[in-house]
N, C-alpha and C positions, 0 to 999 in steps of 0.2 A: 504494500500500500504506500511505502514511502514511496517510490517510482511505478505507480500502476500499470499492468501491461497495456491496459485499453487505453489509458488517457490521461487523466487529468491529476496532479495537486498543484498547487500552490502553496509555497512558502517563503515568507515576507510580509510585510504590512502594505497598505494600499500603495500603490505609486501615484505620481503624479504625471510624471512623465514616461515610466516603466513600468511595464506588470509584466508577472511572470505567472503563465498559464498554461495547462495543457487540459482537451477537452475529453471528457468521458460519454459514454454513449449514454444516454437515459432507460435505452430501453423503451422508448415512450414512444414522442411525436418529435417531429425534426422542426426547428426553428420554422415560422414561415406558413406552417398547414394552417388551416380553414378553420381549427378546431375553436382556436382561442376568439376566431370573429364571431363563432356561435353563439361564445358562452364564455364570459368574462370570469366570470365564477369557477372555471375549469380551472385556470392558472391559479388561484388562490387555492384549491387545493391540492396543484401540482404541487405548488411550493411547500403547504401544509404537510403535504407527502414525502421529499426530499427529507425535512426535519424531520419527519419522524422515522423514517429507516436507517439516515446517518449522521444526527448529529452526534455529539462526542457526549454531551452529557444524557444518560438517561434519565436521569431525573428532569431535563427542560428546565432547568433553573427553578425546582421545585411549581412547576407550573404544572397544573392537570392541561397536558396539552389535548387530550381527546375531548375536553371543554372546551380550547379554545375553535378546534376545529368547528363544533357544532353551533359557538359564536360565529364565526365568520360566512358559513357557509349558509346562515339564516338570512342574510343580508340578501336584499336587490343590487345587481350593479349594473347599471346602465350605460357605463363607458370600461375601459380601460384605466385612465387616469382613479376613476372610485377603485378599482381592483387593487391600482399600485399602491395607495392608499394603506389598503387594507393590510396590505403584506407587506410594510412595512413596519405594521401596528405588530402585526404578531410576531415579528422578528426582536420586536425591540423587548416583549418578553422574556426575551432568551438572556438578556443584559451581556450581552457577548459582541465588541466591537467588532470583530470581523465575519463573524455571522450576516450579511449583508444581501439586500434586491437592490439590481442595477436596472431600470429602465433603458431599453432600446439602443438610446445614443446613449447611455454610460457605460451601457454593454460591448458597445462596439469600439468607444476610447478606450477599455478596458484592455482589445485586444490587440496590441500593435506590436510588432516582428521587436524582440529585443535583440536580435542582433542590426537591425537595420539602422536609420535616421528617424529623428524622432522632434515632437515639435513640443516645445514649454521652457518650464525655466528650471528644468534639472533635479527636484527633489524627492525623495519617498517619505510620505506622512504615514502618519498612524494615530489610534488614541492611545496615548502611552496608560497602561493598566496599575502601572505604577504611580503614575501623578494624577490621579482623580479621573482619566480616562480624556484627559485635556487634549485637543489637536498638536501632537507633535512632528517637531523633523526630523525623520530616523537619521538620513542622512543627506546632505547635500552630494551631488554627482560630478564627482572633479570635469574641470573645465568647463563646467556648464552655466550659464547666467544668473542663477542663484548660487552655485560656489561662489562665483567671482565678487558677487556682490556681499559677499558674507555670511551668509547663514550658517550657519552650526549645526551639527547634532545634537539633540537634547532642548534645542529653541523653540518653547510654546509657541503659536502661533494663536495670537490673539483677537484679530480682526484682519479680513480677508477685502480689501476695497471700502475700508469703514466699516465694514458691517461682522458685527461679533460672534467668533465661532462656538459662544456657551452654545450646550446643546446640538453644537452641528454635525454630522455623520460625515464620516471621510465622502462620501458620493458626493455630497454636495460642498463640500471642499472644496473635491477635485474639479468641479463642473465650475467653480467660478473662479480656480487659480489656472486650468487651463484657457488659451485662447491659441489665436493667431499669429505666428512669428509677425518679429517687429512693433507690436501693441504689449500695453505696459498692466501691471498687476503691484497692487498696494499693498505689504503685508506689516501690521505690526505685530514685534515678536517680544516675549519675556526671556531675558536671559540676564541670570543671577540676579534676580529683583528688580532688574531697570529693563524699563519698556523699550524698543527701537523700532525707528519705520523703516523699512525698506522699499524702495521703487523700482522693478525689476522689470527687464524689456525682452517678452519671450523670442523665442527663435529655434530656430531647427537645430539640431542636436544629434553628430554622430558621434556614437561611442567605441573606443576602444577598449577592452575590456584588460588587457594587461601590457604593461611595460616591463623591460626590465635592462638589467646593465650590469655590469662589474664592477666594484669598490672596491678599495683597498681600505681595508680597516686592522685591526691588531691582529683579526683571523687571517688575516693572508688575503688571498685572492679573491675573493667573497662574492656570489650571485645575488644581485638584489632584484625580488621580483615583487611590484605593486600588479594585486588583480581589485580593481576597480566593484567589480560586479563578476555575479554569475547569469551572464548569456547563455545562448545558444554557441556561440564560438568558442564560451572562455578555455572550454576545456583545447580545443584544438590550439589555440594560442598559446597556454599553458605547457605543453606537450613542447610545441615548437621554442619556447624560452629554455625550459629544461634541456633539450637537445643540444642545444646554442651553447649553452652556458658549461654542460658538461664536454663540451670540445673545445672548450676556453680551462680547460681544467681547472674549476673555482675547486676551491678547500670546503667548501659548503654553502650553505644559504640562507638567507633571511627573507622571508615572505611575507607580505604587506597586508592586511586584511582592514587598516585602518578605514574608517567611513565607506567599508562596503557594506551597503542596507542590502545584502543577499541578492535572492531573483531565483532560479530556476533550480530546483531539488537536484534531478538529476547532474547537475554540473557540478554541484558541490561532492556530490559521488565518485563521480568521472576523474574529480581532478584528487581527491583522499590517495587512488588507485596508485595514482602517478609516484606519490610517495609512500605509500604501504603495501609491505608483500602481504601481510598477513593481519586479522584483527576486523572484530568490528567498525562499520562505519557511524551506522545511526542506526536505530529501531523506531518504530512506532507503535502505540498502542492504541488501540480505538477504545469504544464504549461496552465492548464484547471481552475487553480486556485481553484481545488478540493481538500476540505480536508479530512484526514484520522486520528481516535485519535485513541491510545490506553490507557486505563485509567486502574485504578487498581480496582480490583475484591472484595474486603474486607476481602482479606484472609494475613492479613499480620502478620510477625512469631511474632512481637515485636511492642510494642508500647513505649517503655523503652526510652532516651535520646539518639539523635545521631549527632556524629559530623563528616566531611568529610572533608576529605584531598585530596588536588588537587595542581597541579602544570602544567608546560606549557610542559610536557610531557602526561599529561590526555587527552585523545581527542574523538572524533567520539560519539561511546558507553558509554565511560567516560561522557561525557558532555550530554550525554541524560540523565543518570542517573543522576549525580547530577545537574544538571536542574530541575530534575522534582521536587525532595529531595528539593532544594533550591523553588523552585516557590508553592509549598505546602507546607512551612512554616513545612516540617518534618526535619528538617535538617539543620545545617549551615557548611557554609565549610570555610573552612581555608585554607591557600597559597598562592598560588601565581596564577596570571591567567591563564587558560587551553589555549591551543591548537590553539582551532577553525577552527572545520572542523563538518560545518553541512548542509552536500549533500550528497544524497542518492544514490549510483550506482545500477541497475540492470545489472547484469552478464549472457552474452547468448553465450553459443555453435553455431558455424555457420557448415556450410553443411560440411567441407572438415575437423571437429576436431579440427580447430582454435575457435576464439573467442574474443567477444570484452567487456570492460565495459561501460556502457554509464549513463549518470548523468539524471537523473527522478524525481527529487524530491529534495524542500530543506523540511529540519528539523527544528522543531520550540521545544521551551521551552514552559510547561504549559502558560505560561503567555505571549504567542507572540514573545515571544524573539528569531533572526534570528542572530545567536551569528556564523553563518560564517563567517572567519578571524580574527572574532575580539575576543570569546571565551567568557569564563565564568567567569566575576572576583569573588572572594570569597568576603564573608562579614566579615574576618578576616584578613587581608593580610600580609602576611610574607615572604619576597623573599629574597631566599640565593642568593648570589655573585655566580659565576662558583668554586671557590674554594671550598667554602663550600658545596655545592653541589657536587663536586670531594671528596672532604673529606668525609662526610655521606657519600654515596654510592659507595663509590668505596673502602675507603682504612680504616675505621673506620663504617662497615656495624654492629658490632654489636651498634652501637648506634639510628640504625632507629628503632622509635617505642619505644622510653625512652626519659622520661627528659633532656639527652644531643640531642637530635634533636629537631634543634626550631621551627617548624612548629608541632610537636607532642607534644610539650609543651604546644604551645598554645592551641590548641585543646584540651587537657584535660582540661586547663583551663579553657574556653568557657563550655566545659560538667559539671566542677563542678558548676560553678554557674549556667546553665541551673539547674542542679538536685536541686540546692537548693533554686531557687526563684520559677521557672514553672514547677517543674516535669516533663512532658512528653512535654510540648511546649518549642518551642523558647525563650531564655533568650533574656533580652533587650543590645545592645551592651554594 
């Protein structure tokens, strides 16, 4: 179930400019049929139907949900729009942010090629579950028009063109921080008690999902590899860095995971492989209390020293990877703590071309670890202020990834002494 054979998860929190989706069969009616023109009332208990075969909690957030069905379906709807209404009345029962119905067009911005070009101002939101479920930025998307202009990880997002997002669902968020390259979007944001505005001017958006290069640091020869996101490509990119890097004969590696808000399950699988012969990846458990592992294959590109960089903009995909990296003893990471976001959505087309996400599964770490809300602490820990953190990344970028950034300090530091007491294992702290 973490990678279904038919289709669909999703893991990560909403995008703005990026979702990471695959679709599953219903079983049903195909986007588009006649049925839903019949009978508006059909889709309200599609949807009713969905939740009640796979959501994650059985319980329904102590909801007698076979009530609420008999509510809604008592109802007349004489449009569509009463329908949409309705199902989102009964989703909001669930108190589950990512449990969510997308209408039509938020179905279809929903679905755009992550490895392709993309149009907005770069960021992945969420309701953080940790801060009262307030509109947060997982993480801003290097090079993209809200990087550039500042925003953070961790920055509430308080009014969206004026208008205040108490109570607003990431859908309609996303509906009024998306527009048309070139045209501007107002955001005020909270970070560390003081308000800031933002004026951001969208535009189209290709990503590259990883870079990398050689440094020389105390460890010798050293491969620095920043992966951005998990695409559709990362993994083939990924593949091709390590190739590279290992006919440059580095002494080992340091791998970036800093402000990657995740994206796509299967990548973050794909790319564990590259570095584990052996050991669990991630599990999943559903509401059947069924589990599901992916482990690594023994095809891994390197067996060489590695150290990992994380911070509380890493999340979803991030935190599977270095989880697994971390719980398999292939790996130490350094930073500061991730995210914490490890719940699984399935993604479904419903009959009229809308669409909903629903939560199926949580995520575990090799080692049981259910690091939902609470995340991944590094076994290295170095946490910048906001300033420093605005410095590095924002206005002194060529220092990420050199001895003046101190989270990439340490970590080379950690890899040299890995390289020179255990070789390929874990140095002792």
């Amino acid at each position: 179930m973490v990678i279904t054979r038919n289709g669909l998860v999703l893991v990560g929190a909403t995008a703005v400019t990026l979702s990471t989706i695959a679709f599953t069969s219903l079983g049903m009616h195909s986007p588009g049929q006649a049925l839903f023109k019949e009978s508006p009332k059909e889709l309200v208990d599609e949807v009713w139907q969905i939740i009640d075969r796979q959501y994650v909690d059985g319980t329904f957030n102590q909801v007698d949900w076979q009530a609420v069905r008999k509510e809604y379906l008592s109802k007349s709807y004489t449009s569509k729009q009463e329908a949409y209404k309705s199902i989102r009345e009964m989703l909001k029962k669930l108190d589950d942010p990512y449990t969510r119905f997308m209408d039509p067009e938020e179905f279809k911005s929903l679905q755009v090629d992550t490895s392709g070009e993309l149009t907005g101002i770069g960021i992945q939101i969420g309701l953080d579950e940790k801060n009262g479920k307030k509109l947060t930025v997982i993480a801003p998307i290097e090079d993209t028009p809200a990087f550039k202009a500042g925003l953070l990880a961790k920055d509430v997002i308080l009014k969206i063109n004026g208008k205040s997002t108490e109570g607003m669902d990431t859908n309609q968020a996303v509906a009024l921080i998306r527009g048309e390259a070139g045209t501007t979007v107002n955001l005020t944001i909270l970070r560390s008690s003081q308000q800031k505005d933002f004026t951001i001017t969208r535009a189209k958006i290709e990503i590259h999902p990883v870079e990398y290069s050689q440094r020389q640091t105390p460890a010798g020869n050293t491969g620095y590899i920043r992966l951005k996101q998990f695409s559709a490509n990362s993994g083939k990119e990924m593949k091709n860095a390590i190739t590279n890097l290992e006919k440059k004969q580095v002494t080992g590696y340091i791998l970036d995971l800093r402000n990657n808000p995740g994206g796509l399950l299967f990548s973050s699988v794909e790319i564990a492989q590259m570095w584990m012969d052996k050991g669990i990846i991630v599990s999943t458990k559903d509401r059947q209390g069924e589990v599901e592992r992916e482990t690594a294959k023994g095809r891994a590109l390197t067996k060489k020293p590695l150290v990992v960089l994380v911070d509380k903009g890493s999340a979803s995909a991030s935190e599977i990877l270095s989880g697994a990296l971390q719980d398999n003893k292939r790996a130490y990471l350094v930073g500061s703590r991730t995210f914490g976001k490890g719940l699984v959505q399935s993604v479904r087309p419903l009959d009229d071309g809308s669409g909903m996400a629903v939560t199926i599964a949580k995520y575990f770490t090799p080692l049981n670890r259910d690091i939902n809300k609470h995340g991944i602490d590094p076994d290295f820990k170095v946490d910048l202020t906001d300033a420093q953190r605005q410095d590095l990344w924002l206005h002194e970028r060529g220092k990420i990834g050199t001895q003046a950034d101190p989270q990439f300090a340490k970590a080379a530091e950690v890899l040299h002494k890995e390289i020179a007491t255990k070789g390929n294992t874990r140095a002792e702290k």
